[in-house]
Structures are given as C-alpha cells and as structure tokens.
BASEKE-434700 format. One record per residue (C-alpha): residue in one letter; residue number from 1; x, y, z. Coordinates in nm, 2 decimals. Layout:
N
- A:NUM:X:Y:Z $
...
//
This chain:
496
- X:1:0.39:2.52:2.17 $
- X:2:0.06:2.56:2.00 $
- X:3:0.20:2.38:1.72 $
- X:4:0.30:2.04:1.92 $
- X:5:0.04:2.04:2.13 $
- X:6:-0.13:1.80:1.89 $
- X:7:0.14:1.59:1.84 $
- X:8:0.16:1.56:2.21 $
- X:9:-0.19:1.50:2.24 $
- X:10:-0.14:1.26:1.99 $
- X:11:0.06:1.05:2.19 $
- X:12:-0.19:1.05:2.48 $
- X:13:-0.45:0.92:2.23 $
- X:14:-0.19:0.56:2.12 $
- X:15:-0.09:0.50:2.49 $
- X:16:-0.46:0.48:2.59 $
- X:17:-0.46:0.06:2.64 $
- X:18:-0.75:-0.02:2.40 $
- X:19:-0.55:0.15:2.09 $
- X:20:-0.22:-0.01:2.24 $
- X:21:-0.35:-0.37:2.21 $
- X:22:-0.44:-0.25:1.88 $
- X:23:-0.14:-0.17:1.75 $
- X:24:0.03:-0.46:1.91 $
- X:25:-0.26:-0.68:1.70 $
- X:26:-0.22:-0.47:1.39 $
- X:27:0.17:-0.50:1.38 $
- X:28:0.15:-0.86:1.52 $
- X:29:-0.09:-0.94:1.27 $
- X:30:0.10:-0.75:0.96 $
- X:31:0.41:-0.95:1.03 $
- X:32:0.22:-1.29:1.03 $
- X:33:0.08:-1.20:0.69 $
- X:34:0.36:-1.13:0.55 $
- X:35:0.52:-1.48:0.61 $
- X:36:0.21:-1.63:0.43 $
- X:37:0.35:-1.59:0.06 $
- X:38:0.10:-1.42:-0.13 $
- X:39:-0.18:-1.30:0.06 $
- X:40:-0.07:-0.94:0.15 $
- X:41:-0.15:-0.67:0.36 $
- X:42:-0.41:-0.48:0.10 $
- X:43:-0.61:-0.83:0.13 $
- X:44:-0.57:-0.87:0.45 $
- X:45:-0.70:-0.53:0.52 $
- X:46:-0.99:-0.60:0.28 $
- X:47:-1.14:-0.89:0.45 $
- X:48:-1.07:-0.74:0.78 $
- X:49:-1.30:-0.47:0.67 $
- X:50:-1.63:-0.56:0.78 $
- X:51:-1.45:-0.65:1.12 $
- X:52:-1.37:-0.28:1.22 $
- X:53:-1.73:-0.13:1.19 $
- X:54:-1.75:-0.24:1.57 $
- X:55:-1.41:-0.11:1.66 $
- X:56:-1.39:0.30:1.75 $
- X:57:-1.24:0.47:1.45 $
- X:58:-0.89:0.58:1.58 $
- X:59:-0.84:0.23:1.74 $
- X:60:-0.96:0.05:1.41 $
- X:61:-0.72:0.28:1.15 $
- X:62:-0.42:0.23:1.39 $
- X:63:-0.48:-0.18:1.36 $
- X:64:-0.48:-0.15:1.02 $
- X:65:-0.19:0.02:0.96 $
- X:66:-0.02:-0.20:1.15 $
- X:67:-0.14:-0.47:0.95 $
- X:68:0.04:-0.25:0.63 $
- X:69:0.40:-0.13:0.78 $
- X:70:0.43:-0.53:0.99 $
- X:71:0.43:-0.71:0.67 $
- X:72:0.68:-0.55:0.46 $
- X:73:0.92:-0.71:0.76 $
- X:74:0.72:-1.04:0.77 $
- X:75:0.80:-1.10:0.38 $
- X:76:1.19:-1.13:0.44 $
- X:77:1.18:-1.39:0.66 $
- X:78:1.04:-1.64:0.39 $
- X:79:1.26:-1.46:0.14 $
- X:80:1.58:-1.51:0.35 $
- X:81:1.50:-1.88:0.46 $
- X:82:1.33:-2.06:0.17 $
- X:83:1.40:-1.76:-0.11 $
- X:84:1.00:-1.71:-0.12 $
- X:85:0.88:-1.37:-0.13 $
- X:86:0.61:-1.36:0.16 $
- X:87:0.53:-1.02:-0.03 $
- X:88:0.62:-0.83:-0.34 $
- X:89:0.79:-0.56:-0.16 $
- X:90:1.05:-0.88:-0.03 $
- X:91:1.11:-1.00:-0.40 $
- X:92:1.48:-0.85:-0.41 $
- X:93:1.55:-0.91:-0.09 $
- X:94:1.58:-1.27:-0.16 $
- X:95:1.82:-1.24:-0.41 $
- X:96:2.12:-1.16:-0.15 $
- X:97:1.94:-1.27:0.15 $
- X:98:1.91:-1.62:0.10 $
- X:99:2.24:-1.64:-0.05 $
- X:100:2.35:-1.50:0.32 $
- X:101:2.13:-1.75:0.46 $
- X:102:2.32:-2.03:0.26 $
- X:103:2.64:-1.92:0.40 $
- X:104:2.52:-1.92:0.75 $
- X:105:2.45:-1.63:0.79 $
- X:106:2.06:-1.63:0.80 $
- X:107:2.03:-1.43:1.16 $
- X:108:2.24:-1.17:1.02 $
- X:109:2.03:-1.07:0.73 $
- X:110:1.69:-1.09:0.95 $
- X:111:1.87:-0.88:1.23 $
- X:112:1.97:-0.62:0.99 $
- X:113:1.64:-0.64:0.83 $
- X:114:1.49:-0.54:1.14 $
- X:115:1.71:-0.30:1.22 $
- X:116:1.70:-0.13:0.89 $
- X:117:1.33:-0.14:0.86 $
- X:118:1.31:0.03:1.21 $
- X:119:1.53:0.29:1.10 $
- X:120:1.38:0.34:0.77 $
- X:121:1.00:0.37:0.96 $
- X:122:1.10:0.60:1.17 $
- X:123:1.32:0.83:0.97 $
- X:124:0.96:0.85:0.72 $
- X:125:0.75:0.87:1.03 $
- X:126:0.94:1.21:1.15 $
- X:127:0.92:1.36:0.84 $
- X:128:0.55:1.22:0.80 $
- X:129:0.54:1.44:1.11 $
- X:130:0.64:1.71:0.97 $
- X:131:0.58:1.74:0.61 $
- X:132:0.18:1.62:0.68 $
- X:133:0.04:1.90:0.81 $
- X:134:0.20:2.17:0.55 $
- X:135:0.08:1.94:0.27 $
- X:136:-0.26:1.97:0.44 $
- X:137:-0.24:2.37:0.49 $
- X:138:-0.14:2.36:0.08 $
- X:139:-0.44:2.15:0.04 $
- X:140:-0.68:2.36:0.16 $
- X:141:-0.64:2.56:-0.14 $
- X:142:-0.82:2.33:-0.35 $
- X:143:-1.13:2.33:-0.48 $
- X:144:-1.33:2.15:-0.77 $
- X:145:-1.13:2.20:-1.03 $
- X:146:-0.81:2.10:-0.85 $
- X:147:-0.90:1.78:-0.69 $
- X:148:-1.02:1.68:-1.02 $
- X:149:-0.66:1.74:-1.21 $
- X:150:-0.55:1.57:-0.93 $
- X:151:-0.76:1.26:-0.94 $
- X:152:-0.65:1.23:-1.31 $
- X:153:-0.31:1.29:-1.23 $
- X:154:-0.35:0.99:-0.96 $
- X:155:-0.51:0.75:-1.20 $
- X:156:-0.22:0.86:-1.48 $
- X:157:0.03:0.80:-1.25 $
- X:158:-0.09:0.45:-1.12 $
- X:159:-0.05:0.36:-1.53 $
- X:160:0.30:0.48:-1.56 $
- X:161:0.50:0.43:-1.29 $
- X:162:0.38:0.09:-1.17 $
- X:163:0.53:-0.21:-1.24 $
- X:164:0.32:-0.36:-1.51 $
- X:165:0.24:-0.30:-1.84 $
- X:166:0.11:0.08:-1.88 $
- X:167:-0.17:0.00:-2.14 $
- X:168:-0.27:-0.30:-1.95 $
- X:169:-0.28:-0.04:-1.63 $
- X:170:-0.51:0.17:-1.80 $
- X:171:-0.75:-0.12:-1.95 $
- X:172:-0.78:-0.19:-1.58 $
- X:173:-0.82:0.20:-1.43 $
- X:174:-1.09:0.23:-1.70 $
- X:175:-1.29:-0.05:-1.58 $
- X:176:-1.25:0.06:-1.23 $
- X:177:-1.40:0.39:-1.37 $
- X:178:-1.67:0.24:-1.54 $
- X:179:-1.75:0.03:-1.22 $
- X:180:-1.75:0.35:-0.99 $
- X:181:-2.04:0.53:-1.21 $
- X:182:-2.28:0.20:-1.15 $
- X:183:-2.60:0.27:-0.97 $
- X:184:-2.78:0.61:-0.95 $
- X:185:-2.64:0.95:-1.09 $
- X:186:-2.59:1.15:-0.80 $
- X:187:-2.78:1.45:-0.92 $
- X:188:-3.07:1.35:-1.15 $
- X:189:-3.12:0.96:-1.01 $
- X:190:-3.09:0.79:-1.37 $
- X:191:-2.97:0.44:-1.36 $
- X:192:-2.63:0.35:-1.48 $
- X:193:-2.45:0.06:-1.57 $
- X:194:-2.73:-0.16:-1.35 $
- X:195:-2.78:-0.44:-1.61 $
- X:196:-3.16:-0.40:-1.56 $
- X:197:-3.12:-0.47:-1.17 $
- X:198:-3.21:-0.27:-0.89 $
- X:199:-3.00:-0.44:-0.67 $
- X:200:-2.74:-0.21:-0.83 $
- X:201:-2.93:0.12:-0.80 $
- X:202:-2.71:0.18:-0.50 $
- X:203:-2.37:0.11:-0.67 $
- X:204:-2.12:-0.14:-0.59 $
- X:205:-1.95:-0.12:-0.24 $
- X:206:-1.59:-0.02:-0.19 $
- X:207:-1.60:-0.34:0.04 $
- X:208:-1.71:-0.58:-0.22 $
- X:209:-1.43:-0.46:-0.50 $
- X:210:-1.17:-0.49:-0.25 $
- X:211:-1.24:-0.80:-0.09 $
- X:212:-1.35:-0.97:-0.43 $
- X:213:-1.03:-0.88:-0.61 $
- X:214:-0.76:-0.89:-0.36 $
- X:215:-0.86:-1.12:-0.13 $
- X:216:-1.11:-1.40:-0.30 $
- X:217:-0.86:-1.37:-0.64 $
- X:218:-0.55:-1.42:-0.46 $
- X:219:-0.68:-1.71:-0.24 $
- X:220:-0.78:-1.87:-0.57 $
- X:221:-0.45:-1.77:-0.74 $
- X:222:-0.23:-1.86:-0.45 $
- X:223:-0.38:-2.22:-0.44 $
- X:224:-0.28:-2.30:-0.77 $
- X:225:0.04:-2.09:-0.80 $
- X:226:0.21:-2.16:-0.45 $
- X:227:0.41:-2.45:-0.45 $
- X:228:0.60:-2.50:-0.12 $
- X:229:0.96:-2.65:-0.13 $
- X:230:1.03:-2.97:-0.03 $
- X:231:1.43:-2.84:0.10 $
- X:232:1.48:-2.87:0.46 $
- X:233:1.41:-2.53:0.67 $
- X:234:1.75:-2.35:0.70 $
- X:235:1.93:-2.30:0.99 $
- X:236:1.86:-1.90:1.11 $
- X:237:2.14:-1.91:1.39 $
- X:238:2.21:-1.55:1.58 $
- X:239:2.00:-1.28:1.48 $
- X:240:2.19:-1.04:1.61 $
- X:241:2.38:-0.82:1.34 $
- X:242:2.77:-0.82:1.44 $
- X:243:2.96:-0.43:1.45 $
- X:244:3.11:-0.53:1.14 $
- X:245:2.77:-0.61:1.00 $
- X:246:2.60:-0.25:1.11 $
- X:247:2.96:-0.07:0.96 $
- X:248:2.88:-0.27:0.64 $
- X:249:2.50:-0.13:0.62 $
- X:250:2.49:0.16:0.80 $
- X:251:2.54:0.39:0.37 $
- X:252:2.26:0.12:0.27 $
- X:253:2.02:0.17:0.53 $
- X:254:2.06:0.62:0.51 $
- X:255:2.03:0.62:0.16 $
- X:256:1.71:0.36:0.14 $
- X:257:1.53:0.62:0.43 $
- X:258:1.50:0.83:0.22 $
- X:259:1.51:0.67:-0.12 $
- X:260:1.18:0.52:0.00 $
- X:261:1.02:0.82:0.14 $
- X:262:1.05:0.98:-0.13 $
- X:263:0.89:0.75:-0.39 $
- X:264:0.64:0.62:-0.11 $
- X:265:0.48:0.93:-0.16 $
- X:266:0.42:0.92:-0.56 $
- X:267:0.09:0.73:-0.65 $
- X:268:0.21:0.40:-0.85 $
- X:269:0.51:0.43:-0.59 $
- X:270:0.45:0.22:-0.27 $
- X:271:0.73:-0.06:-0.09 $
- X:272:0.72:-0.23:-0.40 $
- X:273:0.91:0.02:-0.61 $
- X:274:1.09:0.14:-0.36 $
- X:275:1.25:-0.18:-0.24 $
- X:276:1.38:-0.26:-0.68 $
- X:277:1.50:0.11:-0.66 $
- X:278:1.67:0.09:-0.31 $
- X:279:1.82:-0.22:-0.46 $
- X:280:1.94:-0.11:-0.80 $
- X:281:2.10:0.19:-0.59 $
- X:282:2.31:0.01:-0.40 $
- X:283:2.44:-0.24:-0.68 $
- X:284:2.51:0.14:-0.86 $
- X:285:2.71:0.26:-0.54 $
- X:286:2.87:-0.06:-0.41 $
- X:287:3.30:-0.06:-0.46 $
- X:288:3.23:-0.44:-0.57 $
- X:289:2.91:-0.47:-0.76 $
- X:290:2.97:-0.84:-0.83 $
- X:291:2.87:-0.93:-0.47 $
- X:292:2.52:-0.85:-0.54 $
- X:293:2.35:-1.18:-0.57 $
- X:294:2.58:-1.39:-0.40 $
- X:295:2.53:-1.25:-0.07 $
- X:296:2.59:-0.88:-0.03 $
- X:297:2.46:-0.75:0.29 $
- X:298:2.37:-0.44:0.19 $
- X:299:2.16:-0.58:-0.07 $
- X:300:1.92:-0.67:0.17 $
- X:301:2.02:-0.39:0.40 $
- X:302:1.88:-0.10:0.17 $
- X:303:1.57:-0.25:0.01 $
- X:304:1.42:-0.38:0.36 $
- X:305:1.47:0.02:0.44 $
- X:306:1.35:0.16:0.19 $
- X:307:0.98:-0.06:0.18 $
- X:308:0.91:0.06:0.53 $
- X:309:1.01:0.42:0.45 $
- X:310:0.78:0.38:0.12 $
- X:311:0.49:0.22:0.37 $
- X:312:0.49:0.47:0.62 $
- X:313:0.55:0.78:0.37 $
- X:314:0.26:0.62:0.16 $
- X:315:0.01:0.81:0.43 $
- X:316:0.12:1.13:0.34 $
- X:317:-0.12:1.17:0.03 $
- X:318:-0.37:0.97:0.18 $
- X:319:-0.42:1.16:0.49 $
- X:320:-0.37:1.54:0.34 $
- X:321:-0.52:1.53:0.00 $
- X:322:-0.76:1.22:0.03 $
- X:323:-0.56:1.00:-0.27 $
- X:324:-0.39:0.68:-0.25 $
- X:325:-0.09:0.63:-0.31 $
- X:326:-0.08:0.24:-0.38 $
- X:327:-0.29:-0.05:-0.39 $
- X:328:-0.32:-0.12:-0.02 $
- X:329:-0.36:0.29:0.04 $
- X:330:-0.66:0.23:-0.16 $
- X:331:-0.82:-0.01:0.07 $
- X:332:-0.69:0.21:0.38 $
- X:333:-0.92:0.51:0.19 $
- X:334:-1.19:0.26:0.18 $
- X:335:-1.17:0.18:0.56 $
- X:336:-1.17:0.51:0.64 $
- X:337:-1.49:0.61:0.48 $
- X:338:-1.66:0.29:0.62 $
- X:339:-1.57:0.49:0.95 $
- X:340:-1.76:0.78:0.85 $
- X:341:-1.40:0.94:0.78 $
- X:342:-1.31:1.16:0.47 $
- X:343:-0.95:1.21:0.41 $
- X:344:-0.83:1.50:0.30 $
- X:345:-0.66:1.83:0.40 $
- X:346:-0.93:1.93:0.67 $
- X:347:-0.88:1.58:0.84 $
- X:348:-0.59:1.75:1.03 $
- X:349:-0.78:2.02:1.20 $
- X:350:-1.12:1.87:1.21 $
- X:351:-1.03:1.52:1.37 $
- X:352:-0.63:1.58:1.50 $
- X:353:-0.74:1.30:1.79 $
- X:354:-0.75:1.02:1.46 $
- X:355:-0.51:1.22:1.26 $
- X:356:-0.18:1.23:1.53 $
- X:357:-0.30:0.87:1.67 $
- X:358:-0.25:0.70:1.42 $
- X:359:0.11:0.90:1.32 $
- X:360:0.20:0.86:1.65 $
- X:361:0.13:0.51:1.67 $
- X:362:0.41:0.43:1.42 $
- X:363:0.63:0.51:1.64 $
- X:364:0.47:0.27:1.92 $
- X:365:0.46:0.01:1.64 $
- X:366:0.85:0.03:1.49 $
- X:367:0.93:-0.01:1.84 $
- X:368:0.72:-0.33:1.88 $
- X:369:0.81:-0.47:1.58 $
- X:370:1.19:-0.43:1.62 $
- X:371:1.15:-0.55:2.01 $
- X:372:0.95:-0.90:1.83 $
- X:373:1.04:-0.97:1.53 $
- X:374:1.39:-1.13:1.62 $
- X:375:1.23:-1.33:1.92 $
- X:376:0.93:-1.44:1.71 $
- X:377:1.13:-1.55:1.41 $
- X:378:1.10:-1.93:1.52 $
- X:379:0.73:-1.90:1.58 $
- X:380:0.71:-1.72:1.24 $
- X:381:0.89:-1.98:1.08 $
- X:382:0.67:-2.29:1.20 $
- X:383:0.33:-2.07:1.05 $
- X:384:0.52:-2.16:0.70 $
- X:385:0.43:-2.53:0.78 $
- X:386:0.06:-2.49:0.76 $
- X:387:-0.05:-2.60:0.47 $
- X:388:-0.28:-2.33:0.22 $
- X:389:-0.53:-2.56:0.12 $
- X:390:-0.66:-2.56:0.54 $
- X:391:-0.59:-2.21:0.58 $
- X:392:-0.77:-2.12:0.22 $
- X:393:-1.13:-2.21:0.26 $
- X:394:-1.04:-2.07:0.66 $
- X:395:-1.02:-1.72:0.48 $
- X:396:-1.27:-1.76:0.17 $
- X:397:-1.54:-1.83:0.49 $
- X:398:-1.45:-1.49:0.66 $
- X:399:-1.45:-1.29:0.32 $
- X:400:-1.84:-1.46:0.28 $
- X:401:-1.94:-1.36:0.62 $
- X:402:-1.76:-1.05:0.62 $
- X:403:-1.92:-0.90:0.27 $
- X:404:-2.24:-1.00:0.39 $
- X:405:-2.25:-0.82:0.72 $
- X:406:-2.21:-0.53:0.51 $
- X:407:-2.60:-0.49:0.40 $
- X:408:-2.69:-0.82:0.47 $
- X:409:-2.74:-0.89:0.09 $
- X:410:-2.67:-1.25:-0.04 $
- X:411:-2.64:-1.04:-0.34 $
- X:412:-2.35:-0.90:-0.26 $
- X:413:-2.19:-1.24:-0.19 $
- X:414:-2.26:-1.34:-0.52 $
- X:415:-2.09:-1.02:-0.67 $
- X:416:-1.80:-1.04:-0.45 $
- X:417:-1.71:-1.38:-0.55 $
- X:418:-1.78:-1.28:-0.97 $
- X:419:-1.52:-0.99:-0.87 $
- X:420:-1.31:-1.27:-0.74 $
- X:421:-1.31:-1.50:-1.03 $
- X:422:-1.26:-1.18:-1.24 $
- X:423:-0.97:-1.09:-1.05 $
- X:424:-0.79:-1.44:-1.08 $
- X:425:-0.86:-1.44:-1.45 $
- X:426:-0.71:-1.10:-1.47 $
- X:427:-0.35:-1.18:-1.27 $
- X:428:-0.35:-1.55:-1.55 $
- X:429:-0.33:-1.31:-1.85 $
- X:430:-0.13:-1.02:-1.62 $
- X:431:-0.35:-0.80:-1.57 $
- X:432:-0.29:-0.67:-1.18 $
- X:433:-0.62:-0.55:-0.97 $
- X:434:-0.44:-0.24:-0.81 $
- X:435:-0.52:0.02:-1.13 $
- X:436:-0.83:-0.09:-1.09 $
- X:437:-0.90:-0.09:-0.70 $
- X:438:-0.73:0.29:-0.73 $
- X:439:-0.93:0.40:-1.05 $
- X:440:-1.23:0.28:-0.86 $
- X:441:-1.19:0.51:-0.54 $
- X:442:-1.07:0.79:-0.76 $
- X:443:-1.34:0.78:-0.97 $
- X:444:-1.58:0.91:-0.71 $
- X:445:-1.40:1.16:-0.65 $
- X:446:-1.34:1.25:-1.03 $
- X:447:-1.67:1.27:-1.13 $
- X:448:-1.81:1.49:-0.86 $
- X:449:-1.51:1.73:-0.86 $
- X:450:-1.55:1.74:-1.27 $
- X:451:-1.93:1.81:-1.22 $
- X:452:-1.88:2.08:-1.01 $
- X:453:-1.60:2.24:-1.16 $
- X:454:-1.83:2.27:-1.49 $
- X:455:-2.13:2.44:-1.33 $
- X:456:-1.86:2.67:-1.16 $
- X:457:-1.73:2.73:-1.52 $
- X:458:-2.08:2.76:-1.65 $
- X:459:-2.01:2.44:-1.89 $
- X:460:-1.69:2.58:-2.02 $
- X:461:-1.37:2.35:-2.01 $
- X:462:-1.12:2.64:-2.03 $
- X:463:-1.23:2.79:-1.73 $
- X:464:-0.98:2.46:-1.60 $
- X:465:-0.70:2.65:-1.71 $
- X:466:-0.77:2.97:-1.49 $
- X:467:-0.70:2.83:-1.18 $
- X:468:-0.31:2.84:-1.15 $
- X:469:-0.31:2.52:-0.97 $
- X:470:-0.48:2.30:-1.17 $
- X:471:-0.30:2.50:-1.49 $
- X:472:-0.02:2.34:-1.28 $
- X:473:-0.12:1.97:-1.24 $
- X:474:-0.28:1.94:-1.60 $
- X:475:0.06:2.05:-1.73 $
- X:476:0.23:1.77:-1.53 $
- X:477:0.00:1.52:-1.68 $
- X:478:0.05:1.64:-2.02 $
- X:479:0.44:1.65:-1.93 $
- X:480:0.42:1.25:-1.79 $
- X:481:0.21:1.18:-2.13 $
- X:482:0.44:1.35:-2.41 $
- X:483:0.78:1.25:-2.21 $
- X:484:0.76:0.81:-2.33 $
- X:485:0.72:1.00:-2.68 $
- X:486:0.96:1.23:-2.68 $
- X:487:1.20:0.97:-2.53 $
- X:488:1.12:0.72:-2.82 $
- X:489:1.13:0.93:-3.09 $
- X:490:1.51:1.06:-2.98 $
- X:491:1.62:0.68:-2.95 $
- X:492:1.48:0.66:-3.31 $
- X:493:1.68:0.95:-3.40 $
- X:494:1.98:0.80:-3.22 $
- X:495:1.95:0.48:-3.43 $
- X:496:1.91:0.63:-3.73 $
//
C-alpha cells in the first residue's frame, strides 16, 4: 500500500479544479496546434514559456504536456482531410488516410485515430507508471562520471537515430555545445564565447534558444513554405469507427502500443520515428501489402498509436534521469528548470505531488481527448481557414513579449530573433534545430558532470573506466560508433 499511496495521491493532486482546467487547456490547446501545419508542440511550448512563470508548477507542467500528447491527434485531421501533415509525427498517416478520406470514408480513419491514440496513451501511460519509478531507484546510482557517459550517449544518439543526416546532426549538437559554454566558467568566472559583451557574461537563456529556433524559425519558414490547397474541404461523414473497422485495427493498434513505447523512450526516438516504424510494421505484417497507400486502415491505425505511445513514453527519461528524449522533451526540460525544477531520479521522492500529477494527468487527458476530438473535428476543421499571414505576426508578437519578460532585456529580443533567422537558414540548407536545442540542454549537464568526475579522478581519464556503469554506457557509445563501420565495410566485402 505504501507503494500506491503516491499514485493515489497523485490523482488527488489532477482532480484539484485549477490543474483540471489545465489539462483541459493543455490538451485542448495541443490538438489545435496540431491542425495548424507546421507550427508544433515543441514551439508552441517554447513561446508559451514565459507564460507559465505565473502558473504553480504542477498546474503549469500538466498544461504543457497536454500541449505535447494533443497534437500528435490534431496532426491527422489535416493529414486525413487535405493530406497536410499538421505535424511530422502525422506525415504517414496521410498516405492511407486521405486515400480513406477519398473513398468516403474520412470519419472512419479520424474515429479510429482517436481510438487508437487513446489506446496507445494509455497502454504507455501504465507502464510509464510503472517502469518510472524503478528507472528512478537505478538512477540514483549515478554519480559524475555516469551522468556524463550519459549525456554523451544522449547527444550521440540524437546524431544517429534521428531522421536527418547524422554529420549534419552533429554540426548542429556541436554548435549547441559551443553555445551552452557562453558566458562565465562556472568555477573560475573567465568569459567565454562573449564576443567582447557583457550582456553575455550570464550565458544565453534556455528560453531564448528555444523560442528563437523553434518558434521564430518556423513562423518564418512556414510563411514561405506553407501553401494551402485551393481543393474543396472533404466531406468527414461519421466518425464513428464501424465493428468491422475496430476487427480490422484492433493487431495494428497492440502492436503500435508498444512499438511506440518502446522507441519513445530512446533519445533521437520521439512520435516521429515511431509513427514511420509503426507504419513500415504493418505494411511488413499485412496479408495484402499492396493496400498500403491506397487506403489501408491499419495504415493509419498503427502509426496514430504508436506517436501517442512514443509521446507519453518520451517522459520516462526526462523525468528519472533528467535527459530528453526528443526535441519537444528538450523544451519540456527547459520549462521545468524555469520552475525551479531539476529532473532527475530524486524528482520521484523529493517532489511525488509534481511527479504523479502530471503521470496521472495523462490519464485525465486521453480521456478528454478521446471524449472531444470526434465532436470538435468540425470546429477543428474551420481553424484550417484562417489564413498564416494574420495568425503569423499574431505569434511573432507573443514570442517578443514573451522573451522579454524573461529579464526584461531588449537584448535578448534581438538575440532571439538572430537565433530565429539562424534557425530558418538552417531548415533551407537541412539542417534541423532539434540536435542543437538537445546538445544545448545536455551540454550543461556534460560539462559539470565531466568537471567533477576529473577532480574525483584527480585529472585522470581512466578513472572513467572504474565505475562499472559508465564502463557500461561508454561501451554502448563506442558500440553505436563502430557498428555504421562495421556494417559498410561487410557490404563492401559482400560486393566484392
């Protein structure tokens, strides 16, 4: 009993009404963003940043997360009606969904869409349940020397297993490492990195990075990417999945639970990755194959499952060991430290209140997102109409008043919006800001561990290899390094 009194507790913490009406803005919010093509939930969250220093902690986190887990739902409905990803996690989803939606049968692939994304949310959020707090008790174990294999490992695993180019993942987590150092060294107060300013002596906020390059850069690359289609709306119909329609997707929806729990939890992972691998699954599993991409239900069935398993299981390393997992995750750390919260494995025992409220408030918010998002569609659907170019400036005027609220620094305006042009030229030559934002956080954490670690060692990098642990962790990141290598130079072989 001693065990779920927390959990229960937990629950007592989301039905208070001020973090209720949080939850229902978070997830309300969340789905709304994720009909607007392009502008995400990790932006979202970033501009929203400045917003939540007035909001008590538990009640702030459990909004945001909301914002995260709505709008991998929000995305389909623009990827089912007008084949327009409303997010990257919804990009396969339009492939067989509005195919489906071309055949009529729009409501069926929203309806199972919600269904599976409840499914898949919860599934993840049980085992979030339990599988969080023994990560935790694991993590306790580590010291300096671990957290800093691990903070490597994080920022190696951000440049292998995302979906862009590796080398041009690690151009990008090296300049998030070279931005993290700027300002004062922590222990002897030299300047770094400051240009000659001393409006840098204090670094360069978390808030700044985030909202420069994922919200500023994608306003500015959304207006001159997004093109809206001129084709007439399409007709959703029911949105209630037939029993033939659950029979067809019930395989689909169990196998992307925990498909997407499962690589939610790897750094590099996230909805995105889970949603191509739920997909490519099901293609691999289906008795007719050639049905994907002309309207296969379970091709929309298994990848809308698996992003909300990856979205919710994405908390896991956040919350226990203090590193994100993805992009957004990175701006979730940020938000958390703006509260005065570290993550990390004592964050179970030292603040369970936050820690179960906002697990148990996943629960509160599947079930509010399945209870509105097939009512809401319509009212969804009519946001599409409003054109970027009003809302745009509408959101490039928050970000302004946002940063500066931060340390009332024009200063900081001006960096944010350098960041933001940076960002923008960055995604026109492919270069994606999430290594960077990651690298950035991580680096923090690098350094200090690293430091540490040495005068523990007395200066001595062996003394790394001592601690089982990290012997561990630096052998999985030589493993991740030598593996492309090994793998090339056998195809080679094989040619030859």
């Amino acid at each position: 009993m001693d065990l779920l009194s927390p959990v229960i507790a937990g629950f007592g913490v989301v039905f208070q009404p001020e973090n209720l009406l949080y939850c229902l803005l978070g997830v309300t919010l969340g789905m709304l963003v994720g009909v607007l093509p392009g502008l995400g939930p990790a932006a979202t969250i970033a501009v929203l940043l400045p917003i939540t220093y007035n909001i008590e902690p538990t009640a702030s986190i459990i909004m945001l997360a909301g914002i995260f887990y709505g709008a991998q739902y929000g995305g389909t409905i623009t990827s089912v009606l007008l084949r327009l990803p409303g997010e990257a996690s919804t990009v396969v989803t339009a492939l067989d969904g509005h195919e489906l939606a071309r055949q009529g049968r729009a409501g069926s692939a929203l309806g199972i869409s919600a269904i599976g994304s409840f499914v898949g949310g919860t599934v993840a959020i049980v085992a979030l349940t339990l599988v969080a707090p023994l990560v935790a008790g694991f993590a306790l174990d580590f010291g300096p020397s671990e957290y800093t294999a691990l903070a490597l490992l994080g920022i190696l695993l951000i440049t292998t297993l995302g979906t862009g180019s590796p080398l041009k993942s690690l151009l990008m987590a090296t300049v998030g490492l070279l931005l993290a150092i700027v300002g004062q060294d922590p222990l002897d107060g030299v300047a770094r990195l400051t240009l000659g300013t001393d409006r840098l002596l204090d670094g360069i906020d978390f808030v700044i990075v985030a909202m420069g390059l994922f919200g500023v850069a994608e306003i500015l690359h959304n207006l001159e990417s997004l093109r809206r289609p001129g084709t007439s709306m399409t007709s959703v119909g029911s949105v209630y999945p037939s029993r033939r329609d659950l029979t067809e997707s019930k395989g689909a929806i169990a196998r992307g639970s925990v498909l997407g729990f499962l690589l939610g939890i790897l750094p590099g992972g996230g909805a995105t990755m889970s949603s191509m691998a739920a997909y490519a699954l099901e293609k691999r599993v289906a008795r007719r194959p050639e049905r994907f991409g002309k309207g296969a239900l379970q091709g929309v069935a298994g990848p809308e499952t698996a992003n909300n398993a990856a979205a919710t299981s994405s908390f896991i390393p956040l919350l226990t060991l203090g590193i994100p997992a993805n992009a957004t995750m990175a701006v979730m750390f940020g938000a958390l430290l703006v509260q005065g919260i570290t993550p990390g494995p004592t964050l179970v025992e030292e603040k369970p209140d936050l820690f179960w409220g906002v697990v148990n408030s996943m629960y509160v918010g599947n079930l509010l997102l399945l209870a509105m998002s097939m009512p809401l569609i319509g009212l969804f659907v009519r946001v599409l109409r409003v054109r970027p170019t009003i809302l745009a400036p509408l959101a490039i005027l928050i970000t302004m008043i946002g940063v500066y609220t931060v340390r009332l620094s024009a200063f900081d305006m001006f960096l944010m919006v350098g960041l933001g042009v940076l960002g923008y030229l960055m995604k026109k030559v492919g270069f994606e800001p999430g290594p960077l934002v990651l690298a950035f956080v991580l680096g923090g954490l690098l350094e200090s561990s690293f430091r540490r670690s040495m005068r523990i060692f007395g200066g001595d990098v062996t003394g790394f290899l001592t601690q089982p642990i990290t012997a561990v962790l630096l052998a999985a990141i030589v493993l991740i390094l030598v593996t492309p290598l090994i793998l090339r130079l056998t195809r080679r072989g094989t040619a030859a």
